[in-house]
N, C-alpha and C positions, 0 to 999 in steps of 0.2 A: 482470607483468600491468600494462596501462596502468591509469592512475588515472580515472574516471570523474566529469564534471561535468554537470551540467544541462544546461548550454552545448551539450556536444554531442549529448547526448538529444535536446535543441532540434532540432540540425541534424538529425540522425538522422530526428526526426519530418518533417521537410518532406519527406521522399523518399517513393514511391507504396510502400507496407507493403501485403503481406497481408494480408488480415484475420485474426481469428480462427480461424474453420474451416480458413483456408490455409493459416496458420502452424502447427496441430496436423497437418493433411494432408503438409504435407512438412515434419514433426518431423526424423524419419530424415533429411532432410539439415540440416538445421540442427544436430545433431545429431553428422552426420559434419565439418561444419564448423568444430564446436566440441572437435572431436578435433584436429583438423590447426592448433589453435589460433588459428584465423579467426573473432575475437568478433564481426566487424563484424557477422553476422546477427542476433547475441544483441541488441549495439548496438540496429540497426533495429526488431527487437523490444519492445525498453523504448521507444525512444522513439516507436514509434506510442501507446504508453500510459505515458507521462508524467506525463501530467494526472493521470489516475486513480492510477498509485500515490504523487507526488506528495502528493493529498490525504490518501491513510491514513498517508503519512509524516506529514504535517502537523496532521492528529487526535490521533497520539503523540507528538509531539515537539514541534512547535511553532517548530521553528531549523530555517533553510534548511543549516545546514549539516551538522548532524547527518542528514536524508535526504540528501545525497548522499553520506552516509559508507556510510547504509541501501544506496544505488541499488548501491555501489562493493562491499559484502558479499555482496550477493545476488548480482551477477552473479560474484563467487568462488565464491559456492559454490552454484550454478548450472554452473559452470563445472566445479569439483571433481565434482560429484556428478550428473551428468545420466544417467549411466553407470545408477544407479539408480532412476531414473523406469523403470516397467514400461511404462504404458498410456499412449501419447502424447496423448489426448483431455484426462488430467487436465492436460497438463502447464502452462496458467494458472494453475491451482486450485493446483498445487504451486509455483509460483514465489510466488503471492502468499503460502499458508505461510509460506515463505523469509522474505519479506519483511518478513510481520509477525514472525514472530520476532525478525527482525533488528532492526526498531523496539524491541522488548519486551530486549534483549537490551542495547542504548543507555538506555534506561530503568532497565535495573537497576542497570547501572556508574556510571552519571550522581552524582555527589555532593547536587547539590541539584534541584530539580525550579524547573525556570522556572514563574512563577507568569505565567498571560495581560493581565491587568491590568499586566504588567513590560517585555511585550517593547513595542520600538519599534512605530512604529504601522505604519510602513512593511514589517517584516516580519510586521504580522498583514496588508495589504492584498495581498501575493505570496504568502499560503498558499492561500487557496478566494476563489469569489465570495460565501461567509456572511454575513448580517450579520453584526454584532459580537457582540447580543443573543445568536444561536444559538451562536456560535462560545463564549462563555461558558459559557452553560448545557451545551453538549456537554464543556466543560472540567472542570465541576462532576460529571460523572458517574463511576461508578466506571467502570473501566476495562473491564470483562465487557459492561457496557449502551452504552458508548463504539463500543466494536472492532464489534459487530454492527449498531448506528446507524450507522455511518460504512461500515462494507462493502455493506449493503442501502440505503441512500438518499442516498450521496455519490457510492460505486461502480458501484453497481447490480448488486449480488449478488444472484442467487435465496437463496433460503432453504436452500435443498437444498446450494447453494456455501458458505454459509457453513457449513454445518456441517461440510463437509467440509475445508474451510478449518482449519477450529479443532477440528477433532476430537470434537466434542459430536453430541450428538444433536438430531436437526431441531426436539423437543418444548423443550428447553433455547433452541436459536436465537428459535423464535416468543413464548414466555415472555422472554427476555432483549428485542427488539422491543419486545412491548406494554409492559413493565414501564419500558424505559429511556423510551419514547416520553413515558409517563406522567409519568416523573421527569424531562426535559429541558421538557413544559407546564409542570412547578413552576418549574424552572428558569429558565426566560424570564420568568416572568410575576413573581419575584421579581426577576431584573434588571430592570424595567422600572417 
């Protein structure tokens, strides 16, 4: 399987993509593509959303290199396992899964945990357009109030996605929201 860079996510993104609705609409060939081992659709796929998973790699991890290790897993097992997606409607909602998994999965192996105040500055200015303040304070949060902040207001996940996302219940999703939102005000307002 080739090795996957940003770079060519990049390129991938400038080509006229599907949207959403067209991308699950003609799953089934994507699908069958992904059988005859022709990624380039998959390709095309991530890289009209780039940016977006990008950021949630960049809320967990914080190193450009470690998300394209994220980009380079997913689309493996993606790749392995599409066979098992039932209902081609979820299939975003189950890639992002994948995805954060894979983030959470870099994070548990990881020996020391990069601390934000550590990385060069130049790779905090290639992760989000955040300030520094927020991007701290979302640093300081646990990881439960993290992942739901960064899926609903980076991404733009409904609530009903994220929970489906992460497996939780939608009362869990909107309680993790209020409560992180609460704790990222302390958090700014103590960095500042």
């Amino acid at each position: 399987m080739e090795i996957v860079n940003i770079d060519k996510l990049a390129r991938a993104s400038t080509a006229t993509i599907p949207n959403s609705s067209d991308i699950n609409n003609s799953f089934k060939t994507l699908k069958k593509e992904i059988e005859k081992n022709n990624l380039e659709p998959l390709y095309d796929w991530f890289g009209s959303r780039k940016d977006k998973y990008y950021k949630i790699g960049w809320a967990y991890l914080y190193h450009h290199h470690d998300v394209e290790d994220v980009f380079q897993n997913t689309i493996m097992k993606v790749y392995e396992n599409v066979n098992q997606l039932r209902e081609e409607r979820f299939f975003e909602t189950w890639v992002t899964a994948i995805f954060i998994n894979q983030c959470k999965k870099i994070l548990k192996n990881r020996e020391k945990v990069v601390a934000l105040k550590d990385l060069e500055r130049n790779e905090v200015e290639q992760g989000t357009d955040m300030n520094l303040e927020l991007k701290e304070g979302l640093y300081q949060l646990d990881s439960n109030h993290r992942e739901v902040l960064v899926l609903k207001y980076i991404t733009g996940y409904s609530q009903e996605e994220i929970a489906e996302i992460l497996s939780i219940p939608i009362g869990t999703v909107k309680s993790r929201i209020y409560r992180g939102l609460k704790l990222l005000r302390s958090n700014i307002e103590e960095v500042e």
